[in-house]
C-alpha positions in Angstrom: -44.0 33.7 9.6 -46.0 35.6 11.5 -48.6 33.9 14.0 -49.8 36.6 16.3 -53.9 37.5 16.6 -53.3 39.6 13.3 -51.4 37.6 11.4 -52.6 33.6 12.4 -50.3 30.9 10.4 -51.9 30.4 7.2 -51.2 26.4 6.9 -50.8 23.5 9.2 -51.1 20.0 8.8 -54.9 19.9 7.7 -53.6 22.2 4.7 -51.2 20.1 3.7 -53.3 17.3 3.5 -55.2 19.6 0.9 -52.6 20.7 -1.0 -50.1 17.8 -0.8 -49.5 17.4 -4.3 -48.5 21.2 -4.9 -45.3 20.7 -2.5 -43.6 22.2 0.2 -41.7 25.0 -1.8 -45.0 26.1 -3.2 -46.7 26.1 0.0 -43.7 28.4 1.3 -44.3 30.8 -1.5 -47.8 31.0 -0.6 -47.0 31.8 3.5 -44.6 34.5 1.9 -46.8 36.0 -0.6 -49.8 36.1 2.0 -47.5 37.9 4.8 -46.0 40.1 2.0 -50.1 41.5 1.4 -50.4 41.6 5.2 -47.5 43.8 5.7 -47.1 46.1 2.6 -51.0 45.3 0.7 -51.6 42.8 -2.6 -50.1 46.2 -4.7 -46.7 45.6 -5.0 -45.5 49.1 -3.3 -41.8 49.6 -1.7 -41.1 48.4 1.3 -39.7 50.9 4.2 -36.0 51.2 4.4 -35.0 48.9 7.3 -33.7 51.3 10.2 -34.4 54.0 8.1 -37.5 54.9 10.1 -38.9 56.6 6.4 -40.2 55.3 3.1 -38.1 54.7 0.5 -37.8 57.2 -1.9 -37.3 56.7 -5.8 -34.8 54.3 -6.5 -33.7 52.7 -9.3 -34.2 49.0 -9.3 -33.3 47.9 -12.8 -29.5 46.6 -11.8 -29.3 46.1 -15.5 -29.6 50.5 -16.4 -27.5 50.6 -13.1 -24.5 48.7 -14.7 -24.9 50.0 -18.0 -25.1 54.2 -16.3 -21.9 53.5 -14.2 -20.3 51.4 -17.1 -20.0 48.1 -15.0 -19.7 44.7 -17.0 -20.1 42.6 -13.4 -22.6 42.6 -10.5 -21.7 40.3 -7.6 -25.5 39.8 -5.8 -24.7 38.5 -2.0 -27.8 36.7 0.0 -26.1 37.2 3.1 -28.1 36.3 6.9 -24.9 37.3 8.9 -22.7 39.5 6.8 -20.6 36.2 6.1 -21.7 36.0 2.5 -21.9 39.9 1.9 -18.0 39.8 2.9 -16.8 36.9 -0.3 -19.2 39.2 -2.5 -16.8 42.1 -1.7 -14.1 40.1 -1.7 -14.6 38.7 -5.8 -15.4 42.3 -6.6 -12.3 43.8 -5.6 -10.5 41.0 -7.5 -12.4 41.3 -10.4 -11.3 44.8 -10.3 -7.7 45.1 -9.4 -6.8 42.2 -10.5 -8.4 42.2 -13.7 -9.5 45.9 -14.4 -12.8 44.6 -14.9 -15.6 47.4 -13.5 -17.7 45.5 -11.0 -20.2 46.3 -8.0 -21.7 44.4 -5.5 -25.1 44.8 -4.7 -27.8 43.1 -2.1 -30.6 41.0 -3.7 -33.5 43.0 -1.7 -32.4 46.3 -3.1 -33.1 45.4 -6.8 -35.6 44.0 -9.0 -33.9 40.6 -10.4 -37.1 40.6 -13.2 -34.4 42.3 -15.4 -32.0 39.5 -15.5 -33.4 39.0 -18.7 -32.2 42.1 -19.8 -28.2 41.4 -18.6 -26.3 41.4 -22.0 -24.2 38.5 -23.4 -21.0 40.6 -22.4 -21.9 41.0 -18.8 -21.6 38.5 -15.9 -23.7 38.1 -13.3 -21.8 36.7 -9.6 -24.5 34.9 -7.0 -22.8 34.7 -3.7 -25.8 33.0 -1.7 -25.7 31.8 1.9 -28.2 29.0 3.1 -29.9 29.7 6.5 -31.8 27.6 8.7 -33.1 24.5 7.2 -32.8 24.9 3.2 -34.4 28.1 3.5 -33.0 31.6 1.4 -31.6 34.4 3.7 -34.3 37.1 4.5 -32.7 39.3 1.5 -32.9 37.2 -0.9 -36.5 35.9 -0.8 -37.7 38.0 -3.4 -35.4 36.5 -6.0 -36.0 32.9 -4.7 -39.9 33.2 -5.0 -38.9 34.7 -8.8 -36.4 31.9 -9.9 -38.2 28.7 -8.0 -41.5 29.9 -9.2 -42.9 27.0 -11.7 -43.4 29.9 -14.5 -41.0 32.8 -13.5 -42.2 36.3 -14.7 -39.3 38.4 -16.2 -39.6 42.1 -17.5 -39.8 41.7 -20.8 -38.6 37.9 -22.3 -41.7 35.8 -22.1 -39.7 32.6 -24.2 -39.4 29.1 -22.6 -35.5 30.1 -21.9 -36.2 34.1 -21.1 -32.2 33.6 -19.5 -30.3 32.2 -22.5 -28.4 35.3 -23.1 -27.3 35.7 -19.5 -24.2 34.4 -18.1 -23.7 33.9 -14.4 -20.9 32.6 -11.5 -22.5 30.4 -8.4 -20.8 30.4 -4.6 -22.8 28.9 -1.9 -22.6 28.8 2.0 -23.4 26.3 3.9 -22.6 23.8 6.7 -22.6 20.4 6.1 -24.4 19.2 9.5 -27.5 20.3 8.2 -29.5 18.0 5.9 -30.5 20.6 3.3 -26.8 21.6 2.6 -26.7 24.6 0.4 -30.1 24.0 -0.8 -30.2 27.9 -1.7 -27.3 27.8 -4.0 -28.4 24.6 -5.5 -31.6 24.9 -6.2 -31.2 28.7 -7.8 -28.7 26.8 -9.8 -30.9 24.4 -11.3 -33.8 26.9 -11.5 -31.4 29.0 -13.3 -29.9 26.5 -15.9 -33.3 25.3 -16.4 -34.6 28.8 -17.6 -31.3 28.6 -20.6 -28.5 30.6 -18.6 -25.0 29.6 -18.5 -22.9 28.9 -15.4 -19.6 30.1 -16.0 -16.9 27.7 -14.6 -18.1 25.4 -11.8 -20.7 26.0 -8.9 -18.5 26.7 -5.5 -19.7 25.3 -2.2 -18.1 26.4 1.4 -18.7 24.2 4.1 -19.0 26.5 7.3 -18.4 23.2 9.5 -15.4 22.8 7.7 -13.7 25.2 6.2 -15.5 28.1 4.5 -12.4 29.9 3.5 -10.3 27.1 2.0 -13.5 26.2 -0.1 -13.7 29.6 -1.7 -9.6 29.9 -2.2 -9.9 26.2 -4.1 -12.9 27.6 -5.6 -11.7 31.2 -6.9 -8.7 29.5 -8.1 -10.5 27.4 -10.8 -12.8 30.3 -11.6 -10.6 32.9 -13.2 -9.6 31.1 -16.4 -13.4 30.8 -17.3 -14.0 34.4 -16.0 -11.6 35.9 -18.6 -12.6 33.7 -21.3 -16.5 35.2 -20.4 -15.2 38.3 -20.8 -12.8 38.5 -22.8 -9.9 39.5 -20.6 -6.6 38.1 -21.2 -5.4 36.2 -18.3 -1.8 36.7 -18.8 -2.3 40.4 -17.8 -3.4 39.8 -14.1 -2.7 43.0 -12.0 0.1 41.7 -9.4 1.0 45.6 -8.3 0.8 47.2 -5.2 -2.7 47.0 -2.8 -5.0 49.6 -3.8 -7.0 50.4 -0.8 -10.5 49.7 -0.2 -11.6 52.6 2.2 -10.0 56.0 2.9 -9.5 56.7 6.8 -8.8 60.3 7.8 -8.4 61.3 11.5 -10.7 64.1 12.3 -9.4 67.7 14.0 -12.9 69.6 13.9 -16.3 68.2 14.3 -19.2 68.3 16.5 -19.1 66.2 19.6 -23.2 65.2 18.9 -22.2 63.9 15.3 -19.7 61.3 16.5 -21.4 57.5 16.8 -19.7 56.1 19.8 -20.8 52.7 19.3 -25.0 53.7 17.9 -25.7 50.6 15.9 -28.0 52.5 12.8 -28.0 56.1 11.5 -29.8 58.5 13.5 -33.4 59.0 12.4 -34.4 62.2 10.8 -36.3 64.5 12.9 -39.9 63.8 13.4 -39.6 60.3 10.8 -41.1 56.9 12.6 -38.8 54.8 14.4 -39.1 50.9 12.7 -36.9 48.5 14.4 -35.1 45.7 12.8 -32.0 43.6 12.0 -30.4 46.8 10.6 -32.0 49.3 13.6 -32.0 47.4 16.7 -33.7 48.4 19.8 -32.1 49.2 23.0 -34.2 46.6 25.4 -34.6 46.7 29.2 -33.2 43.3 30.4 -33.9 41.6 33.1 -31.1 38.2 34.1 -30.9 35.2 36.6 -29.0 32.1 37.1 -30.4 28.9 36.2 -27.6 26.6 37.2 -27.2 25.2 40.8 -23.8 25.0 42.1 -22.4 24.3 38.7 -18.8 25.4 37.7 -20.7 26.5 34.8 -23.5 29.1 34.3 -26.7 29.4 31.9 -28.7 33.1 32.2 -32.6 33.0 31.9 -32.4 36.5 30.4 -35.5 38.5 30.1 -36.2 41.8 27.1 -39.2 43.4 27.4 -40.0 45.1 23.7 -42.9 47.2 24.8 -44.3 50.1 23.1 -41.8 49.1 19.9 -43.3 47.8 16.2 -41.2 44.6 17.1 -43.6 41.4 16.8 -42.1 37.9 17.8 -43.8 34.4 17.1 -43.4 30.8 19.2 -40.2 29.3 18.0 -38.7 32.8 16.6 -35.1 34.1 17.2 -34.2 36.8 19.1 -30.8 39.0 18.1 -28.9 40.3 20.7 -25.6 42.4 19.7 -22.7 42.0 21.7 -20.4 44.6 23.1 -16.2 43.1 22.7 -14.1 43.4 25.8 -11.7 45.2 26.9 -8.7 43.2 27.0 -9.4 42.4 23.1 -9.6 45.8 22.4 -6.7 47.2 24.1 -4.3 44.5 23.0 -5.9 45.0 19.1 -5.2 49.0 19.9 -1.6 47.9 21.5 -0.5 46.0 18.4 -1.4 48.6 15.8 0.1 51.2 18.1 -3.1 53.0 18.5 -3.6 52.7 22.5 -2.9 56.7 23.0 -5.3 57.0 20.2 -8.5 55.2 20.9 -10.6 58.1 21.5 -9.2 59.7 18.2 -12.7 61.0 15.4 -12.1 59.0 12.4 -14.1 59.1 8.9 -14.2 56.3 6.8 -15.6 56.2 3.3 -15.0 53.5 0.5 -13.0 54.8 -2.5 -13.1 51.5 -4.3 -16.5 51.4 -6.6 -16.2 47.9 -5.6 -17.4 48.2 -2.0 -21.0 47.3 -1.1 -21.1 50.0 0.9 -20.3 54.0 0.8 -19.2 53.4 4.9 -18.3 50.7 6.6 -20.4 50.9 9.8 -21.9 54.8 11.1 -19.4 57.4 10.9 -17.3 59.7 12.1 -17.0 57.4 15.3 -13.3 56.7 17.3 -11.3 53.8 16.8 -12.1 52.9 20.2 -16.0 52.6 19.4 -14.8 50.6 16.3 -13.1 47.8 18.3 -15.9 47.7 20.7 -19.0 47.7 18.7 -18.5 47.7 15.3 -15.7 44.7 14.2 -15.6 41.2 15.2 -11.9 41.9 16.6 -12.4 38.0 18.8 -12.7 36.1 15.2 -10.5 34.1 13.7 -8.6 35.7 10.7 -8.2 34.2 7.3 -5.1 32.7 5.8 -5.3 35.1 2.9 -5.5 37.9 4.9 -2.6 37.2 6.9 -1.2 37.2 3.7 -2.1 41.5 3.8 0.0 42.0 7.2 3.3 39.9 6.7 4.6 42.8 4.8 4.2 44.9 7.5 6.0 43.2 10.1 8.9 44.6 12.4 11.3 41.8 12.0 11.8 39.1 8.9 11.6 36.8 11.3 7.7 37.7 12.2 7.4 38.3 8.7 8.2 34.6 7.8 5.9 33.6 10.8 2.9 35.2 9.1 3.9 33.8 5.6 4.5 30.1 6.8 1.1 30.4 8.8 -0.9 32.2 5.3 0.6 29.6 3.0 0.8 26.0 5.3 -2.5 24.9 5.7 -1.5 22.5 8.8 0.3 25.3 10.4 -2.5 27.3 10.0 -5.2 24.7 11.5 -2.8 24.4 14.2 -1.9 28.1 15.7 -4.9 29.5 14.3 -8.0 27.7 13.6 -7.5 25.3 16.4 -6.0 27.4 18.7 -9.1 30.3 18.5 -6.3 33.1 17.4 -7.9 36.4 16.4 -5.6 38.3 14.4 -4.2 40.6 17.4 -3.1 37.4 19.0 -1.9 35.6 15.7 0.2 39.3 15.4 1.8 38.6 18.9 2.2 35.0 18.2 4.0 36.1 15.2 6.3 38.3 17.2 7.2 35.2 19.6 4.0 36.3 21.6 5.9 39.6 23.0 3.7 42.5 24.0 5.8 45.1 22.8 3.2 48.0 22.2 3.4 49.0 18.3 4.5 46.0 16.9 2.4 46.4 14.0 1.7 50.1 14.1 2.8 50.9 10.6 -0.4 48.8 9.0 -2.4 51.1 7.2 -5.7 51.6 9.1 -7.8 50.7 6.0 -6.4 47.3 6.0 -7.5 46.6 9.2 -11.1 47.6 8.6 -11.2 46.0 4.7 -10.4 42.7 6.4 -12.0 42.1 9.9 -15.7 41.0 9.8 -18.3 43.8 10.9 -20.1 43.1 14.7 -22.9 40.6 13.8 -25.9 39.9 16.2 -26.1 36.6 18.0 -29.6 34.8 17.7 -31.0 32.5 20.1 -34.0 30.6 20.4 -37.0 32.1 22.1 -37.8 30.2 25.0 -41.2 32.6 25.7 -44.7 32.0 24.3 -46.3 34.5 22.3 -49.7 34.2 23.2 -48.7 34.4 26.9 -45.8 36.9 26.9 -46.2 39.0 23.7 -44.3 42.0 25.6 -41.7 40.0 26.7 -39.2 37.9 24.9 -37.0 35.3 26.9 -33.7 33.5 25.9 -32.0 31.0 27.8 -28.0 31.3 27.3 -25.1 29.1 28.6 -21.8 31.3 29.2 -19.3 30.1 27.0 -15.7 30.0 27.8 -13.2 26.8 27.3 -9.2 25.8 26.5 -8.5 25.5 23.2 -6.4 22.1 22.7 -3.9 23.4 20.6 -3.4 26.3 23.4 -4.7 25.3 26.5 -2.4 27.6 28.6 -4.8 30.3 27.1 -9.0 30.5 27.3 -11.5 31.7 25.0 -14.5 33.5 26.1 -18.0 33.5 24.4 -18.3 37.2 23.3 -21.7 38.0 24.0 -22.8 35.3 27.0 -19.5 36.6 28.8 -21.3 40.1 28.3 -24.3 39.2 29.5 -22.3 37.4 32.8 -20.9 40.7 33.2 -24.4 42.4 33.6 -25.6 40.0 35.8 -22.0 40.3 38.0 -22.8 44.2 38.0 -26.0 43.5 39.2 -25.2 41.6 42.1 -24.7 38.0 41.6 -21.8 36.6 43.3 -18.5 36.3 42.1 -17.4 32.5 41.2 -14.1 32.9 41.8 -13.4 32.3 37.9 -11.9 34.7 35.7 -14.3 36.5 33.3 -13.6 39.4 30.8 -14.4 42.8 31.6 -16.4 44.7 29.3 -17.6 48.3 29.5 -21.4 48.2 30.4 -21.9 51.6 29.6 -23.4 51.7 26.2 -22.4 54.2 23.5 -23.3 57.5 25.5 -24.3 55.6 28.2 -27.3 54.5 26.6 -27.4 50.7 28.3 -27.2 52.0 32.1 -30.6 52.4 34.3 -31.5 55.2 36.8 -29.2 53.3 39.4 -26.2 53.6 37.0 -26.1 49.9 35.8 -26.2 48.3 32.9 -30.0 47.5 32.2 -30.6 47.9 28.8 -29.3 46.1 25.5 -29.8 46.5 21.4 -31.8 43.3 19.9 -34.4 42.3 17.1 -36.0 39.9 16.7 -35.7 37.3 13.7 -38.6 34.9 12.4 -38.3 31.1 11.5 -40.0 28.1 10.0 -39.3 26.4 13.3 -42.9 26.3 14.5 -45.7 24.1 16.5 -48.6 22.9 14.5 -51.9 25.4 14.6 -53.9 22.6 15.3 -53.0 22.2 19.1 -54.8 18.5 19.3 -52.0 17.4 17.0 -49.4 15.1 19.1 -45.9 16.6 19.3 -42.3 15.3 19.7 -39.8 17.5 21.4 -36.1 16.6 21.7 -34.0 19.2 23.2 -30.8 18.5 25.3 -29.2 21.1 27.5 -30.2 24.9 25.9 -31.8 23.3 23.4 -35.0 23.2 25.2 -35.3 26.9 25.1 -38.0 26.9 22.2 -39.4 23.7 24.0 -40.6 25.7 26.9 -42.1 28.1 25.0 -43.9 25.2 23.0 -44.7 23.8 26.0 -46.6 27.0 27.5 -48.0 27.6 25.0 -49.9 24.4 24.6 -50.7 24.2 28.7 -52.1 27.9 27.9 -54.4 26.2 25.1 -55.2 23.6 27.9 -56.1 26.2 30.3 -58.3 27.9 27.6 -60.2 25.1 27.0 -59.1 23.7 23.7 -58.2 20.1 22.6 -54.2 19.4 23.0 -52.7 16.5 22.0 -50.0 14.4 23.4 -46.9 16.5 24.3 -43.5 14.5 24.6 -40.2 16.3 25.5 -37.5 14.3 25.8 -34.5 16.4 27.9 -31.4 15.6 28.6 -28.3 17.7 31.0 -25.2 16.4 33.2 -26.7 16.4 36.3 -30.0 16.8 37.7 -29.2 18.8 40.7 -27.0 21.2 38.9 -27.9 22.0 35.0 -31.7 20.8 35.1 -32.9 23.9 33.2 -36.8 25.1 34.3 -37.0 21.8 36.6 -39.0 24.3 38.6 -41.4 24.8 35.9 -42.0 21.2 34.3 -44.6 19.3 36.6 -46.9 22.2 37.0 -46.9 22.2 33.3 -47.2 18.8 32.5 -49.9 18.4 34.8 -52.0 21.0 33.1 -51.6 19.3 29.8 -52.1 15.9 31.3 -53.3 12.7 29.6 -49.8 10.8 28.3 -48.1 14.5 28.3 -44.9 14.1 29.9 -41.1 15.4 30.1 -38.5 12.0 30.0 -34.8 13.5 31.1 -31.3 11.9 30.5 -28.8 13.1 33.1 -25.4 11.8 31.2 -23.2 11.9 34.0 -25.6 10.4 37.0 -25.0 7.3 36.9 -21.5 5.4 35.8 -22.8 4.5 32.1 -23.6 7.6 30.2 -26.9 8.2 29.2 -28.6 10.7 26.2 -31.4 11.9 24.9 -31.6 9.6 22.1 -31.4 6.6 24.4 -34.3 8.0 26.1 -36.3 8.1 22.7 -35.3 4.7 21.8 -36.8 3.2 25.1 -40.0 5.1 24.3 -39.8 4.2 20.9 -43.3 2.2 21.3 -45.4 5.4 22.0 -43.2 7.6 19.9 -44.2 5.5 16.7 -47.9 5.4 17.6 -48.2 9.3 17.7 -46.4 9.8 14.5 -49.1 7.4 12.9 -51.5 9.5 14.2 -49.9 12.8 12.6 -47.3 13.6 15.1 -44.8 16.3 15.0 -40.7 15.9 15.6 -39.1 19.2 17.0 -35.5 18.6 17.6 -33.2 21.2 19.1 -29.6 21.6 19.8 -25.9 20.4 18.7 -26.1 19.4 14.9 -23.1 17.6 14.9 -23.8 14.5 16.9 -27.0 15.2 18.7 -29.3 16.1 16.0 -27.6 12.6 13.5 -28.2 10.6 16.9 -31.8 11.5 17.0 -32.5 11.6 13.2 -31.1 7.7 13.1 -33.0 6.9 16.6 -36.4 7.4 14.6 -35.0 5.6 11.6 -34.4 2.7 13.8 -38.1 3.3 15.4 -39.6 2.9 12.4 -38.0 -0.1 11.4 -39.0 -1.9 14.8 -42.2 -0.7 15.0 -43.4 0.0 12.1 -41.4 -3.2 10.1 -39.6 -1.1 7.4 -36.5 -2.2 5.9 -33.8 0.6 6.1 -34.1 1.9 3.0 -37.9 2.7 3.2 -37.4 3.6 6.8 -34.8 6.7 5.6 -37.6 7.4 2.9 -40.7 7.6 5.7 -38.4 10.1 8.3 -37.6 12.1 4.8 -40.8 12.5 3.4 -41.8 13.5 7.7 -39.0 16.4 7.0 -40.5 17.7 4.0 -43.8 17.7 5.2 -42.5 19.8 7.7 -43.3 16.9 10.1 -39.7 16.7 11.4 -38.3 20.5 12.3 -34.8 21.0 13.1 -33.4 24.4 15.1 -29.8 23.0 15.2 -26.6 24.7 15.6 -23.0 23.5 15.1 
């Protein structure tokens, strides 16, 4: 949501007190529908094409006259926040298709009007491939279709019966992680919604656990799926396509073009002449950035990293996201390059178009570009690679020996755990390890160049909490960022690097700050045409948008507030905290403002000590920061120790209509803390356990208790 001067937030806790008994969905819907008249007018109109910088021109909406015009009989919809989603909904089409010869397409929920489900003959099949971001919430694509299906009285185009569905028949995959407490909400609830208005769910609803293991979720899941799938349809299962691969895209290596058409790394199409610039998720904007170092004396480092995003349409609010898209390094690159054989051709002009109607998109990423700008900008060449896809390159390796390597790792799960998911392999170094880790140049150079981009994961973004106040820097977005790097356990002779905070380290290297004496990746700071580097020929500049959340402080600032945020996590903490001191200093009522933060050592990793009693003292009254430095004292101590001593005062402001902000590792930090205020309000306020989990529920979906947790 949006919560500048133009667009204040439309409910806080005074509203909810008014419309309790309509519920927090409903209340959601309202915030969305009132921002959707803010931005685009109460006319229902198109939206602009994101990074398209133009309107959208006439395009047909109805999926349903879509399928039926290209003679499809499935549509695989993908709600996808990352691209994590958008790749299984490719993934199921191509299946359905080579496998079965069933004519399928994907397509992304924002592009069509899902009004028309109602319309989808018996025959057809509909696939929902939906992700679940943040806490329970719908990806930003698919919110039209989740105000549709969880409205109480859904509108469809033309079936106004109590079950307007019944003729439709659909397939359910969700994604989520399981350290979250609203896991796969999305998928669930669209489910329900769904059954509820008389369709039929073919097979059983999948669920991947990103925290787990996403991809042996969906290969138990597909599995069990195609038997009911051909039944749907009426395919005959016996007659599965086993034949050759058919390729996906078609790569042809370019002789003549013009130098100015090549994208050497340009993250969105260029606009057309004279056409408005809109930045966004899908046209990022090349920031000026500004870096220092927040740790003192540390073995480790954390960047306070500073975007300035004047003159651009880009808006942020308190307790938003900020993107920022890495650049890959060059020792990835070259060894990727090395093992396909393509070192002497990295600067070689490639096109690349999809041939298979399957694909969910006509190109891949923007094209003609070079196979160097590929590895660099556009693929995720540092991830870990599937089992199944491992499956794709055994056939293509030099020796039987390597061959069997590739098969026993695609086919044993342990072994696979073991060299690859543990040990942080991406698939050039699963390649070498396959090889007996030689670095023979061309090992793998007869792999068809369309395997290689059907099967690696396109560059995503990496989002981090806004750590800057809105109302007191609305030109300038800060992000505090810990440089990752660490030894795997199942290969601790080798380290992995953080792709993006390693990038960032590099800038700040460039732009003076001492070296540590550690080795860090190199990456080229250049840009695609140079486009990153300042007047004095450093890097200076980097692409980011910005992405909104729920995560937000209550618009009444008199209202007490509990922050927990160990180590990074007190990045949106700070910006709460400004923001309320600025309130202070304007003269309005703030309430109590706890922030409970915790770090290894005070004298080392004590992020914005600098900042805190200026800031405090402004807000004053029982305002205060408690810290936990773990590794000060011989008996570790955490943040949810620190909580539980305070528990006293912590109880008293949540009976007074107290906020809980919690921020940071989801895994144990944010179950700590959730069962630290269980425990408070069972000694203070004399609940058994059971009504005690009830009380810090119903605070959740009040919206009471916020999470902004990562695993």
């Amino acid at each position: 949501m949006e919560t500048n001067e133009e667009n204040p937030v439309l409910f806080d806790t005074s509203d909810l007190l008014l419309v309790g008994a309509i519920g927090l969905t409903t209340v959601a819907w309202f915030k969305r529908q009132q921002l959707k008249e803010l931005i685009f007018g109460k006319k229902k109109i198109a939206a602009p094409t994101a990074g398209s910088g133009s309107a959208v021109g006439k395009k047909e909406t109805n999926f349903v006259k879509v399928m039926q015009e290209q003679g499809r009989r499935v549509i695989v919809f993908y709600g996808s926040q990352t691209g994590t989603a958008e790749g299984y909904a490719a993934r199921i089409a191509k299946e359905c298709s080579q496998k079965f010869g069933v004519n399928c397409m994907t397509a992304d929920l924002e592009l069509y009007d899902l009004s028309y489900l109602d319309r989808v003959p018996k025959d057809n099949l509909v696939i929902f491939v939906l992700a679940t971001y943040g806490e329970g919430d719908p990806t930003d694509n698919a919110i039209e279709f989740w105000d549709l299906v969880t409205e109480e009285e859904p509108t469809f185009s033309q079936n106004m019966e109590e079950k307007p569905l019944s003729n439709l028949n659909y397939v359910m995959f969700g994604l989520g992680n399981k350290t979250y407490d609203q896991y796969n909400e999305v998928s669930r609830r669209v489910n329900k919604s769904l059954s509820q208005l008389g369709a039929h769910l073919v097979g059983v609803a999948g669920e991947g656990d990103d925290d787990g293991s996403l991809e042996e979720d969906y290969l138990a899941w597909i599995d069990t799926l195609w038997p009911d799938f051909c039944q749907t349809l009426g395919v005959d299962e016996s007659s599965a396509r086993s034949g050759p691969r058919q390729p996906v895209y078609a790569v042809q290596e370019l002789i003549d073009y013009e130098k100015e058409d090549v994208y050497l790394g340009e993250l969105a199409e260029r606009p057309k002449q004279g056409a408005k610039v809109i930045f966004d998720a899908k046209r990022p904007f090349v920031a000026p950035v500004t870096m220092r170092e927040l740790f003192h004396g540390a073995d480790r480092h954390c960047l306070h990293v500073e975007i300035d995003i004047s003159g651009t349409n880009l808006r942020y609010n308190t307790g938003d996201h900020v993107a920022i898209w890495p650049t890959n390094s060059e020792i990835e690159v070259d060894r990727l390059a090395s093992v396909l054989g393509l070192t002497d051709k990295l600067d070689t002009v490639v096109d690349i178009k999809a041939i298979d109607p399957t694909a969910p998109k006509k190109h891949p990423f923007p094209v003609p570009t070079t196979y160097r700008s590929i590895f660099r900008y556009y693929m995720e060449i540092c991830a870990p690679i599937s089992r199944q896809i491992l499956n794709s390159f055994a056939e293509y390796a030099p020796t039987e020996e390597s061959k069997a390597a590739l098969i026993r790792l695609a086919t044993d799960k342990d072994e696979y755990r073991l060299q690859v998911t543990d040990a942080c392999r991406n698939l050039a170094q699963v390649l070498e390890y396959a090889c007996g880790h030689s670095n023979q140049s061309g090992l793998f150079a007869n792999v068809p160049f369309d395997l290689v981009v059907e099967n690696i994961a396109r560059m995503q973004p990496r989002f981090y909490s806004i750590s800057s106040s809105a109302k007191e820097s609305p030109k300038v977005i800060t992000a505090t960022i810990v440089v990752l790097s660490y030894h795997p356990i199942a290969a601790a002779h080798e380290t992995v690097y953080g792709v993006n905070s390693n990038f960032l380290y590099r800038i700040q290297m460039q732009q003076g700050m001492p070296n540590d004496g550690q080795e860090h990746p190199v990456y080229d700071l250049s840009g695609p045409r140079q486009s990153y580097l300042g007047e004095d020929g450093l890097c200076h500049k980097l692409p980011v948008h910005v992405r909104h959340s729920q995560f937000k402080l209550p618009r009444n600032p008199s209202v007490p507030i509990i922050m927990v945020g160990p180590g990074t996590g007190v990045a949106p903490f700070r910006a709460f905290v400004r923001e309320r001191a600025l309130a202070k200093r304007d003269g309005k009522p703030v309430g109590t403002t706890l922030l409970f933060y915790g770090s290894r050592n005070r004298d080392q990793d004590f992020l914005y000590a600098e900042e805190w009693p200026e800031l405090f003292e402004t807000l004053g009254g029982d305002s205060r920061i408690i810290t936990a430095f773990s590794r000060d004292q011989a008996q570790k101590v955490y943040v949810q120790h620190r909580l539980q001593e305070q528990g006293q005062q912590v109880w008293e402001l949540l009976q007074k209509g107290g906020y809980i902000f919690v921020c940071g590792d989801a895994k144990n930090m944010a179950r700590d803390v959730n069962q630290t205020f269980i425990n408070c309000a069972m000694e203070f306020g004399g609940m058994t356990d059971a009504k005690a989990h009830e009380y810090v529920k119903g605070l959740r979906t009040t919206s009471r208790y916020q999470e902004d947790i990562w695993s």
